[in-house]
N, C-alpha and C positions, 0 to 999 in steps of 0.2 A: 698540324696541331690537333687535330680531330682525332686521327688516327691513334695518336699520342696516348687522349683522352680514355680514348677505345679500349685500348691496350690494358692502361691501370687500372680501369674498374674491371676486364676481365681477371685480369690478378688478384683483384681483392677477392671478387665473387669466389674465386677455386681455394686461396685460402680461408673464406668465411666455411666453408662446405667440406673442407678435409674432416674435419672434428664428426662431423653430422654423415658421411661417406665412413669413417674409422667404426662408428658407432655401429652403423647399418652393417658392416661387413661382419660381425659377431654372427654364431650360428643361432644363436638364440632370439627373435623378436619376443619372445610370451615373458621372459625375465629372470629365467633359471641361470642358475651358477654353469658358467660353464669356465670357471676359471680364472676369467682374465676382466671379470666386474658386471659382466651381465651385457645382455643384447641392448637394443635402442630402448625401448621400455625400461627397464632397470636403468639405463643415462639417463634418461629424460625423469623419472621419478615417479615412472607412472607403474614401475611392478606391481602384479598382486599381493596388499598386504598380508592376506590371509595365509599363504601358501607357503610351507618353509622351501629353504632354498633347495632343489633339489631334485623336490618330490614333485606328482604330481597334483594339479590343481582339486580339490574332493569336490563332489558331487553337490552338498549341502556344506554350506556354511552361515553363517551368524546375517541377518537380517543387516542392510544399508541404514544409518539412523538417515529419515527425513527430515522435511521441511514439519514443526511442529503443528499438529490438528488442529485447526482454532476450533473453537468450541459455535456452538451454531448458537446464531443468534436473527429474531423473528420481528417484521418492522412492521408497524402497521399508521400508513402515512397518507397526508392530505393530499390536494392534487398541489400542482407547481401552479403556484402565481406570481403575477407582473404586476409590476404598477408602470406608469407612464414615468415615471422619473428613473428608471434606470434598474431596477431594485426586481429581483426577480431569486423567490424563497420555493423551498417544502421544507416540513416539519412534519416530524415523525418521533412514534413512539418508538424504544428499541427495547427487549426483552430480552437473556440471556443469563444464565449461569443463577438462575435465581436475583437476579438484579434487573431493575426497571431504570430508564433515564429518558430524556427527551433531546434532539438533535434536530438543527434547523440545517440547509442544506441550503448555501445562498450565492448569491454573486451581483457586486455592485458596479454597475457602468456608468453611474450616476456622477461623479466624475469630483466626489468629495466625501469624505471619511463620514460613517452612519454607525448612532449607536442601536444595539440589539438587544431587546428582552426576551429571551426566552424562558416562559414560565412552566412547570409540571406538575399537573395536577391529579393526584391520586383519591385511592377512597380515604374514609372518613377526615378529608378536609385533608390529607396532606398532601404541601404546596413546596415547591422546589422553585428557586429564581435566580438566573445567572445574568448579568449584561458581559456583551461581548463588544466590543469594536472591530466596522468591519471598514475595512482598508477599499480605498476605491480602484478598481482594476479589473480585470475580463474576468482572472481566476475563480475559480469557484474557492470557497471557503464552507467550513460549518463553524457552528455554536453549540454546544454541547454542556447537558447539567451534569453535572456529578449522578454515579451509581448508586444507587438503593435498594435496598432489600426491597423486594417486591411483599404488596400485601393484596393478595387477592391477582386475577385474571387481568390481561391485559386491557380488557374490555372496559374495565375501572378507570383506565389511566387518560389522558389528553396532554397536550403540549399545543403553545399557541406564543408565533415569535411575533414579535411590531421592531419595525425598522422605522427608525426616525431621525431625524436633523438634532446633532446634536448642542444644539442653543436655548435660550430660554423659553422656546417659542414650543421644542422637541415639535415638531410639525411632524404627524405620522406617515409616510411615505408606504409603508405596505405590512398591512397582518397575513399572516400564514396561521395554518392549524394544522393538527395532525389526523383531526377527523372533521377538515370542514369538507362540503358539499363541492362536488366539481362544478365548474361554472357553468350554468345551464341549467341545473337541480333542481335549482329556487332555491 
């Protein structure tokens, strides 16, 4: 019975492999015409597009498009705090493309759904405010305000998240900043 068994997967395996053996036996691996459809590259769909059939390969040709440049963008953030209830934040400023925002960087073990303020606060008094819901689980999460035209230097700006119980009571469970003092500071 085994031997049986032996026998028809060898069989399958030599006909899975004739196709991929026919391909290989072309004189051509690089993908040129030689006739009868091209070496294993030109089978498999991997010829050089650039290259007409034929000739050979030129020395220069046209640039690879990549993976597109993000644009850089500059954060300037508090340290990471904990609270004893599960609740463990940083908050940062983010700068980029001419745009300021503020983004809290969280994650709740706390072991039930917390709502989140995250406030931004710019020069001459202007103030940005988003609440977030943050799902209770290991994963990390953020909270993030909407982009803004930057007015003036980063230096201007703060962000400051509070994570609280969300009931009548909103019981504050932890603030984060984006320029608070590392614990120790004072």
């Amino acid at each position: 019975m085994n031997l049986r068994l032996i026998a028809i997967g060898a069989g399958v395996l030599i006909i899975l492999s004739l196709p991929l053996a026919g391909a290989m036996a072309g004189p051509d691996f690089a993908g040129q015409d030689d006739g009868k459809g091209g070496g294993l590259l030109s089978t498999l769909g991997l010829s050089d597009p650039y290259r007409p059939k034929g000739k050979p390969s030129p020395a220069a040709r046209p640039a690879q498009p990549g993976p597109p440049v993000q644009p850089r963008t500059d954060a300037r953030c508090g340290p990471e705090v904990s609270s004893q209830h599960g609740v463990e934040a940083q908050t940062c400023v983010l700068v980029g493309e001419g745009s300021t925002w503020g983004r809290s960087y969280y994650r709740n073990t706390s072991g039930r759904a917390l709502d989140a303020v995250l406030t931004m606060m710019g020069p001459a008094g202007r103030t940005v405010q988003i609440r977030c819901v943050v799902g209770p689980g290991d994963e990390p999460g953020l909270c993030e305000t909407p982009r803004d035209d930057s007015a003036g230097g980063p230096e201007g700006y703060s962000a400051v998240a509070e994570f609280a119980v969300p009931d009548d009571e909103g019981a504050l469970l932890l603030r984060s900043g984006s320029n608070s003092p590392a614990p120790g500071d004072g």
